[in-house]
PAKENU-316561 format. One record per residue (C-alpha): chain; z, y, x; residue in one letter. Coordinates in pm, 1 decimal. Each point is the difference from the previous one (the first is absolute). Last residue first. Layout:
N
<'A'; <Z; Y; X>; 'A'>;
...
end
This chain:
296
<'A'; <315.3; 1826.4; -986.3>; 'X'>;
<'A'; <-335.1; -194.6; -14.4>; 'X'>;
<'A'; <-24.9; -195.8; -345.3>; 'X'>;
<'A'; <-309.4; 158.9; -120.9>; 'X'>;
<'A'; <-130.4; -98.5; 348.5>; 'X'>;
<'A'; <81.3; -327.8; 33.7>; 'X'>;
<'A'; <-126.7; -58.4; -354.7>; 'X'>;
<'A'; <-378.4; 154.9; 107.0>; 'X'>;
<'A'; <33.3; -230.8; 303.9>; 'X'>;
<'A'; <-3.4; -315.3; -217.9>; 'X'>;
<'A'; <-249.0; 199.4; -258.8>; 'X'>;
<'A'; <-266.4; -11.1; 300.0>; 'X'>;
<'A'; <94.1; -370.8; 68.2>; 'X'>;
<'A'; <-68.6; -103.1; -352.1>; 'X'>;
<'A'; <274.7; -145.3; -210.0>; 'X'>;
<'A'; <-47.6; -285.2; -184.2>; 'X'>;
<'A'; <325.3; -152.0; 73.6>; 'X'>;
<'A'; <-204.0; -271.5; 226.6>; 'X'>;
<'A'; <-152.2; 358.2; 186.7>; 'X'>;
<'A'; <334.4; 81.3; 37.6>; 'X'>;
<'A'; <48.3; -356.1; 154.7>; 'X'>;
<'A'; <-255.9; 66.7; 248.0>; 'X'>;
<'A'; <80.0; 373.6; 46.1>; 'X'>;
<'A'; <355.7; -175.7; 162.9>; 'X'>;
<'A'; <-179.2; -269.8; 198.7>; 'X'>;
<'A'; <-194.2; 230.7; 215.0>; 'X'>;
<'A'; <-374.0; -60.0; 49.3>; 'X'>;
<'A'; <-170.0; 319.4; -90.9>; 'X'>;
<'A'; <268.0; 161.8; 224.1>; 'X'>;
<'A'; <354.9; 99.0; -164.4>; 'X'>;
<'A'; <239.3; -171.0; 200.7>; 'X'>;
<'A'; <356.9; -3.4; -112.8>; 'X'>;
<'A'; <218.0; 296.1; 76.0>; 'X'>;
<'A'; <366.8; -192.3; -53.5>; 'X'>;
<'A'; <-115.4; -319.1; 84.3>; 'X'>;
<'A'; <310.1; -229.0; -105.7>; 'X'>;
<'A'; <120.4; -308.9; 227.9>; 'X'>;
<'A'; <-22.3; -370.4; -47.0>; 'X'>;
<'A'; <199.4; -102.7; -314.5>; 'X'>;
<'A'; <5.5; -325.7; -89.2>; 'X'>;
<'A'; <-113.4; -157.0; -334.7>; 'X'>;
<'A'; <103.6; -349.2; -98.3>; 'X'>;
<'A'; <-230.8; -273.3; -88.6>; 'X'>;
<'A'; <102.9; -219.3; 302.6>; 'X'>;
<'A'; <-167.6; 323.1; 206.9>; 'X'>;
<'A'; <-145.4; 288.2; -178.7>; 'X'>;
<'A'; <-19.0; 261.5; 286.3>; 'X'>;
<'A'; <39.7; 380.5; -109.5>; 'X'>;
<'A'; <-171.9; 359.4; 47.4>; 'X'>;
<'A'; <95.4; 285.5; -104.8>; 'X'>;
<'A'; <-203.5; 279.5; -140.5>; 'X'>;
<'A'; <33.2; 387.5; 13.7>; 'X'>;
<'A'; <-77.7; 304.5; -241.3>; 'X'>;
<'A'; <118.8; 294.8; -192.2>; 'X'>;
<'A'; <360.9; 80.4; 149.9>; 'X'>;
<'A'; <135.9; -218.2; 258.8>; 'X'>;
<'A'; <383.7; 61.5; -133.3>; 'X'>;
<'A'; <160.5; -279.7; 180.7>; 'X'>;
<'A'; <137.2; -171.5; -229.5>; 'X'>;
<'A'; <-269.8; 83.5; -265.0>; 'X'>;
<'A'; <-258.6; -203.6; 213.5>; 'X'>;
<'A'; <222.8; -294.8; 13.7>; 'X'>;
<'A'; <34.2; -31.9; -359.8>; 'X'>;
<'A'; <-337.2; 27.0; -68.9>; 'X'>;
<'A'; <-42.6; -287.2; 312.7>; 'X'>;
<'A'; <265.9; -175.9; -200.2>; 'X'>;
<'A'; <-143.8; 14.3; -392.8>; 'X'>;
<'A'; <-332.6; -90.6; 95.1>; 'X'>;
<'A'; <79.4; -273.8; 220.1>; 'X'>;
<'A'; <196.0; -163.6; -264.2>; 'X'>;
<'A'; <-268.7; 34.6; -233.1>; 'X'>;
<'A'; <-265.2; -109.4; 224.1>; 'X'>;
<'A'; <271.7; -375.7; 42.3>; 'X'>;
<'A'; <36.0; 16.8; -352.4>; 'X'>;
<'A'; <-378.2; 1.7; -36.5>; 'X'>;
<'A'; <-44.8; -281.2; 267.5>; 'X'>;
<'A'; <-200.0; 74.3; 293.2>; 'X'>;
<'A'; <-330.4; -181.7; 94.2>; 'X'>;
<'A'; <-180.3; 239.5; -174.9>; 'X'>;
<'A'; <116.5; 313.3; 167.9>; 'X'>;
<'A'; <-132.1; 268.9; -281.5>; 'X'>;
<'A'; <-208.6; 133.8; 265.9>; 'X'>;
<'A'; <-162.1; -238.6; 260.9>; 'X'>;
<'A'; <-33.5; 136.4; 363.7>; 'X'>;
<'A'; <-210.1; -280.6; 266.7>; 'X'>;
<'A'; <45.2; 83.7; 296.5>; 'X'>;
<'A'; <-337.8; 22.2; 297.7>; 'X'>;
<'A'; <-75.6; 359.0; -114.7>; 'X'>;
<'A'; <40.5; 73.8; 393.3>; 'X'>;
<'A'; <254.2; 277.8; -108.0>; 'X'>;
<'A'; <316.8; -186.5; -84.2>; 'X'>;
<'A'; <-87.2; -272.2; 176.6>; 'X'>;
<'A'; <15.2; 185.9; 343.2>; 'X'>;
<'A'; <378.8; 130.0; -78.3>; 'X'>;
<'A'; <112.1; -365.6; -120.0>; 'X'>;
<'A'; <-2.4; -157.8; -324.9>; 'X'>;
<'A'; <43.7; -299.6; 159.5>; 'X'>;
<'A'; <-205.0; -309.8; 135.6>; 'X'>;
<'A'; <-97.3; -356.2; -72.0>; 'X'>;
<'A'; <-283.8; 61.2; -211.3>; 'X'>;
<'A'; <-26.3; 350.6; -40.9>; 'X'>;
<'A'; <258.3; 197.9; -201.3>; 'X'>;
<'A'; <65.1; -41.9; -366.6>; 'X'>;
<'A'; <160.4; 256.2; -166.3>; 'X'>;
<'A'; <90.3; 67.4; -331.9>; 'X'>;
<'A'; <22.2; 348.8; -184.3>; 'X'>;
<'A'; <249.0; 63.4; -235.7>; 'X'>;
<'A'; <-110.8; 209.6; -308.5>; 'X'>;
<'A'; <163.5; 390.1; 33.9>; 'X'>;
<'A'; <373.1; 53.8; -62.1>; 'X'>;
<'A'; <70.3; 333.5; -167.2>; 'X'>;
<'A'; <227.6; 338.0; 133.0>; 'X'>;
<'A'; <-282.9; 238.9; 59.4>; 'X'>;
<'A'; <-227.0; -343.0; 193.9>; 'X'>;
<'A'; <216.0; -279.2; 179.9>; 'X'>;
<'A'; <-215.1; -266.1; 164.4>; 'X'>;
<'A'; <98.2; -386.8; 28.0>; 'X'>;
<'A'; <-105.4; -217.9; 272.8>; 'X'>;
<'A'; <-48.2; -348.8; 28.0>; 'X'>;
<'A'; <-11.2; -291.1; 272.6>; 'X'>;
<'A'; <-1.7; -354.0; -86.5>; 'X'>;
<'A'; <201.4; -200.9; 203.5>; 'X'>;
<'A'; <166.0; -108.2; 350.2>; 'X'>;
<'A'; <282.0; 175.3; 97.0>; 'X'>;
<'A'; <95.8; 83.6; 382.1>; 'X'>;
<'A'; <375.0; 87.9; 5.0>; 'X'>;
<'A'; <56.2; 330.3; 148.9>; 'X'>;
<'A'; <22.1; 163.8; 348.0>; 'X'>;
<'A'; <85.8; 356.2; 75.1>; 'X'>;
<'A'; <-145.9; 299.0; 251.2>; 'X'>;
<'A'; <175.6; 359.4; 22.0>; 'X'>;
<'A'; <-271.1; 186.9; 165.2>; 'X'>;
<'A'; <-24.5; 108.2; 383.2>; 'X'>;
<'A'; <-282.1; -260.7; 78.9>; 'X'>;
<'A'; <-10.9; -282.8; 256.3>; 'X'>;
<'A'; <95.1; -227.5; -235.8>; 'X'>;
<'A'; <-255.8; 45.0; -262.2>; 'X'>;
<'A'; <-287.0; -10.9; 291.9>; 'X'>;
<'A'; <139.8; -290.4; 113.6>; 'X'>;
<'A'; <-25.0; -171.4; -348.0>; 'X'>;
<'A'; <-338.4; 140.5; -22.6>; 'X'>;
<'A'; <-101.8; -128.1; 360.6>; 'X'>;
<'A'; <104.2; -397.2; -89.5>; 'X'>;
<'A'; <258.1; -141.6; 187.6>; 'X'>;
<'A'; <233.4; -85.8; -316.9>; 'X'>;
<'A'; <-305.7; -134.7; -154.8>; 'X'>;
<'A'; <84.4; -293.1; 235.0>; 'X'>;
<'A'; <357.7; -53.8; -160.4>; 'X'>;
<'A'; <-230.8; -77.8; -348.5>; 'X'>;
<'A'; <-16.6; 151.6; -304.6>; 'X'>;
<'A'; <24.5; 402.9; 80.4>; 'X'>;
<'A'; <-182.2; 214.0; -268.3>; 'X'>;
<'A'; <-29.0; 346.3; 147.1>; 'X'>;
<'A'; <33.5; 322.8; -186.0>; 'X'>;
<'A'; <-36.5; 311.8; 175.0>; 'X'>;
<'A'; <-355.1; 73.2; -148.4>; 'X'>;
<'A'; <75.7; -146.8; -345.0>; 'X'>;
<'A'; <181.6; 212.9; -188.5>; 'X'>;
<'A'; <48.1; 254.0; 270.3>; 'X'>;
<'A'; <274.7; 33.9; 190.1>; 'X'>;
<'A'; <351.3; 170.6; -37.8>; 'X'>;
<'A'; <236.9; -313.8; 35.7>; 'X'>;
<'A'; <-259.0; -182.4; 198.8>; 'X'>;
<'A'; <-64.6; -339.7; -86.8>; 'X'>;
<'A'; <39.2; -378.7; 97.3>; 'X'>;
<'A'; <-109.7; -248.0; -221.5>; 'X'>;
<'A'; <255.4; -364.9; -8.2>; 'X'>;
<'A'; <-158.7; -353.6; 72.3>; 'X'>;
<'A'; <205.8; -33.8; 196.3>; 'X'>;
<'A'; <344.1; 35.3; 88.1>; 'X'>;
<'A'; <255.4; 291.0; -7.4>; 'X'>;
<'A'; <105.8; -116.4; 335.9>; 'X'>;
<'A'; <-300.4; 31.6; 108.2>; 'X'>;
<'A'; <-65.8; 344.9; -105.8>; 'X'>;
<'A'; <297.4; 88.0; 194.8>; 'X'>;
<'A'; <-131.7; -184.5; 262.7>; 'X'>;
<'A'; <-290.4; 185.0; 14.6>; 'X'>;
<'A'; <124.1; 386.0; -13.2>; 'X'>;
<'A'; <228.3; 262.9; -210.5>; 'X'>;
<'A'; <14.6; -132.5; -289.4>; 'X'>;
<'A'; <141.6; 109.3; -418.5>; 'X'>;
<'A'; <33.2; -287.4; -208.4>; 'X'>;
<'A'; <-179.9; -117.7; -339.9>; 'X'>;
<'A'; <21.5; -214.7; -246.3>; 'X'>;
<'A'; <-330.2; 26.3; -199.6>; 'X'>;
<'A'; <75.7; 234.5; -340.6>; 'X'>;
<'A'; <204.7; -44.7; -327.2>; 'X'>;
<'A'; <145.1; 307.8; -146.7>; 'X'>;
<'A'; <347.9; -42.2; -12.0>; 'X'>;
<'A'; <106.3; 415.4; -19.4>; 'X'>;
<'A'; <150.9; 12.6; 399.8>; 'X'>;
<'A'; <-270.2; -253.7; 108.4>; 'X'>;
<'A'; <-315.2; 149.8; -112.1>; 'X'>;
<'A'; <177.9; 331.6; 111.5>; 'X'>;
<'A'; <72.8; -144.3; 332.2>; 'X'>;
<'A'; <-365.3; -112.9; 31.3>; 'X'>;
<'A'; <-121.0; 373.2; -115.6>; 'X'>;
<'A'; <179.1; 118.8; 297.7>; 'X'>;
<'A'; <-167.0; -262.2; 196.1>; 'X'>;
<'A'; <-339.0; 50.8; -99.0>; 'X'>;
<'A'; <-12.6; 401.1; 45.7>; 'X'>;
<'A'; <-237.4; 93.4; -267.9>; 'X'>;
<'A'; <306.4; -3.7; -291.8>; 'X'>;
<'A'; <216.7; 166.0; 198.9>; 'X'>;
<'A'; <-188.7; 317.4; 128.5>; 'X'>;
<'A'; <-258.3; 1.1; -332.3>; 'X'>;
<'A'; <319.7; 77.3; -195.9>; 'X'>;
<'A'; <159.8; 234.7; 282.8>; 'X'>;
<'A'; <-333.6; 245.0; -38.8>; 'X'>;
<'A'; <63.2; 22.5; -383.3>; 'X'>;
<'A'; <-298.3; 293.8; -80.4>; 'X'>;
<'A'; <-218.7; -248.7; -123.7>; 'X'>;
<'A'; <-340.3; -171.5; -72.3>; 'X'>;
<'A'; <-231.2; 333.3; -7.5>; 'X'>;
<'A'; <198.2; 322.9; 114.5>; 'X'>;
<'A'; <-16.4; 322.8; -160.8>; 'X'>;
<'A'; <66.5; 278.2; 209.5>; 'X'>;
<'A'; <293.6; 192.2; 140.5>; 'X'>;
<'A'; <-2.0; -91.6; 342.5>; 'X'>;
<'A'; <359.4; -174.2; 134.3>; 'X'>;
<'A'; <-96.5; -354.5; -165.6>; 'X'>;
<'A'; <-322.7; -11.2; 209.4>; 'X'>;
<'A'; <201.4; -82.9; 320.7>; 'X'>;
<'A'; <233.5; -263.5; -148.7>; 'X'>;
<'A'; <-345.2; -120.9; -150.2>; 'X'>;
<'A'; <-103.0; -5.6; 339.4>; 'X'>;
<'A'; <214.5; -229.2; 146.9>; 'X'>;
<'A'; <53.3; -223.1; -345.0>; 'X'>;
<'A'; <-19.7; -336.4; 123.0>; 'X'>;
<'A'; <-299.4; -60.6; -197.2>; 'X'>;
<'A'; <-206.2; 300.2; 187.0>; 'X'>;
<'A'; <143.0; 3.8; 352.5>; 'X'>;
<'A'; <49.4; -384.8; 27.6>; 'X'>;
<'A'; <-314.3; -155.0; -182.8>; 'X'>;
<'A'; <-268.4; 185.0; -231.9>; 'X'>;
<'A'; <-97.2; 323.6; -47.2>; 'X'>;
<'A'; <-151.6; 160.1; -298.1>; 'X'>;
<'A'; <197.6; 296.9; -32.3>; 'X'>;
<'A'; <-87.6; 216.0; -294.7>; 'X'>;
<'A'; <114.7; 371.3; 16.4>; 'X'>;
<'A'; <-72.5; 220.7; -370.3>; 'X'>;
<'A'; <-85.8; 329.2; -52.8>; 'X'>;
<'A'; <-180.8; 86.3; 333.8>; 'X'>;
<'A'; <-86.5; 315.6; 142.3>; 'X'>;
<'A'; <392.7; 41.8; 144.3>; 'X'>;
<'A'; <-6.4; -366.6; 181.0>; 'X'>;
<'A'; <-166.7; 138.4; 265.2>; 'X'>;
<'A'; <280.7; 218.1; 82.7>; 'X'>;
<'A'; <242.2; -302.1; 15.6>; 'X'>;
<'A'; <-285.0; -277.8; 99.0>; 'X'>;
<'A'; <-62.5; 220.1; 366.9>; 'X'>;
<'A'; <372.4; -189.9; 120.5>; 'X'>;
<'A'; <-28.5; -324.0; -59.7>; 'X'>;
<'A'; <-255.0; -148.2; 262.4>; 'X'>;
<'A'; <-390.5; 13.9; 42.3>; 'X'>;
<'A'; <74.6; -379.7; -5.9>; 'X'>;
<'A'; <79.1; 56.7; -338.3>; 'X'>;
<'A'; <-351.1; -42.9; -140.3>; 'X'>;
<'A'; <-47.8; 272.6; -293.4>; 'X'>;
<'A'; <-248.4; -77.0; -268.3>; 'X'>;
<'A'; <-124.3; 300.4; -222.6>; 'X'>;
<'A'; <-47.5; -45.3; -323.4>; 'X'>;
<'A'; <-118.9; 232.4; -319.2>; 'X'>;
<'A'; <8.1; -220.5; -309.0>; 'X'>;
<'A'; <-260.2; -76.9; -267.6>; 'X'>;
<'A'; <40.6; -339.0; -58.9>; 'X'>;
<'A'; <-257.4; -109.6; 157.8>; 'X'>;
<'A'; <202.8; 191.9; 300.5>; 'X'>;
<'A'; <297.7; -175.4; -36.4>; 'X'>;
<'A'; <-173.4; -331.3; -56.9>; 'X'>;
<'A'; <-160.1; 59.0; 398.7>; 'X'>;
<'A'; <306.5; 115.2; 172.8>; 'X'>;
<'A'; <231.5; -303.1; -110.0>; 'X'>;
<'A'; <-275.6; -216.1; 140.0>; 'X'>;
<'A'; <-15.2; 221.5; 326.8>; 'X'>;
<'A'; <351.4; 2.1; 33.3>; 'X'>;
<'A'; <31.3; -385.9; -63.8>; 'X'>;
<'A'; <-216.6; -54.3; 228.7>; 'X'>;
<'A'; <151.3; 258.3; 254.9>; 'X'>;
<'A'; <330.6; -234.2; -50.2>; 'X'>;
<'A'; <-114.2; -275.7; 80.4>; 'X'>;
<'A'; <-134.7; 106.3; 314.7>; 'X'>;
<'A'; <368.6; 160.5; 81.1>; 'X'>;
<'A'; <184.5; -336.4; -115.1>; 'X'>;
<'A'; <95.8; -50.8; 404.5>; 'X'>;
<'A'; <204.1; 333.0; -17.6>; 'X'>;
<'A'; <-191.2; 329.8; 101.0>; 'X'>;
<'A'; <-11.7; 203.1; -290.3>; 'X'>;
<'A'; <-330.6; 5.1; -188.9>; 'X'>;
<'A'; <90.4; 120.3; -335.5>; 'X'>;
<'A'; <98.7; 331.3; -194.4>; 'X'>;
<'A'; <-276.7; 105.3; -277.4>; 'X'>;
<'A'; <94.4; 365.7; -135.3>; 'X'>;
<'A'; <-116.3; 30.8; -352.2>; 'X'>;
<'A'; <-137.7; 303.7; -150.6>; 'X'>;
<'A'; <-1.0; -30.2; -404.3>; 'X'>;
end
């Protein structure tokens, strides 16, 4: 088949995703596959025509104009195959964090509480230790773990207030840190993660092969990965998200909490959600292989 890459962008996750791009790029072709990659800074517009030598379109793009369903809105109006989904709105609601907070809230699904802020001392009046995000941000670059009033100074939290995006503060939660993948409507093993000493599971850890990533979650209970299991499945199908995505939770007082759900997770050699294919005994080159039987 001839498979139109799209990635790049120019959101922070933009290096990401070109690495996942390039990874994606790379089975495809062992697998006998005509690619082209397509960086969207060259904007919307040429990928209409363009798209007529291709049989299927592929966006690899992480953060706000990929998971929040920007261009998928745009792709939805060509009439060819799309890998993930066609369900623009799904990707809209669950990737923006405090839509998907009202929805944890409307059906009882337990996350951090949480309030919506505006600047300091409404983060204050939260209180601390709390983690201050941006509504449409990246996983973990607009994140910012706030324990103390002097972290309040500090140039991320500026940086976060300064911006034009809808920010909110939740309740910090210390635990163990899992995620759980999705893969054509199945749960994949859990994969555990254990940050640096005294750190987070932050942007730079992510990449600096510094975290530790255990599948099967061994610290977890097995009613505990069950329970998982069933809601992040459950979660996915809400929102129609099509072949693939993972969520990520916080197991604090042996209780899992919802942090937010990736809806294009990353797909370098070092992303979580080939990890726990790979766990399922599924290569990475038959990982993209499903994607692609399943594009619609």
């Amino acid at each position: 088949m001839k498979i139109l890459l799209l990635t790049g962008g120019g959101s922070s996750e933009r290096q990401v995703s070109l690495k996942s791009a390039k990874n994606v790029k790379n089975a495809l072709i062992e697998n006998g596959h005509k690619v082209k990659l397509y960086d969207l800074r060259k904007g919307y517009a040429p990928i209409k025509k363009l798209s007529k030598e291709f049989d299927i379109l592929f966006p690899v793009l992480h953060g706000e104009e990929g998971e929040g369903g920007k261009l998928h809105k745009f792709l939805s109006k060509i009439n060819k195959p799309i890998v993930e989904t066609r369900n623009y709105k799904g990707l809209r609601n669950a990737w923006h964090k405090i839509s998907f907070k009202k929805y944890c809230d409307k059906y009882k699904i337990k996350t951090s509480p949480w309030k919506i802020v505006k600047n300091k001392k409404d983060i204050a009046i939260f209180g601390l230790p709390c983690v201050l995000k941006a509504s449409s941000g990246g996983s973990a670059r607009e994140v910012v773990i706030i324990k103390t009033a002097k972290d309040l100074n500090t140039k991320e939290v500026n940086y976060l207030l300064n911006g034009s995006d809808l920010l909110f503060v939740e309740k910090y939660l210390p635990g163990v840190e899992v995620t759980v993948g999705i893969l054509n409507g199945k749960a994949l093993p859990i994969i555990e993660i254990i940050p640096p000493k005294n750190s987070w599971f932050s942007y730079k850890n992510r990449y600096n092969n510094e975290s530790k990533e255990i599948p099967f979650a061994p610290s977890i209970d097995k009613k505990i990965q069950k329970k998982l299991k069933t809601l992040t499945l459950k979660i996915h199908n809400h929102f129609i998200l099509g072949t693939f995505s993972r969520s990520d939770f916080m197991i604090y007082k042996n209780r899992p909490y919802i942090l937010e759900v990736n809806t294009i997770p990353g797909l370098t050699s070092g992303s979580l959600i080939p990890k726990a294919a790979k766990a399922a005994g599924i290569s990475f080159n038959k990982f993209v292989e499903i994607l692609i039987k399943n594009a619609k």
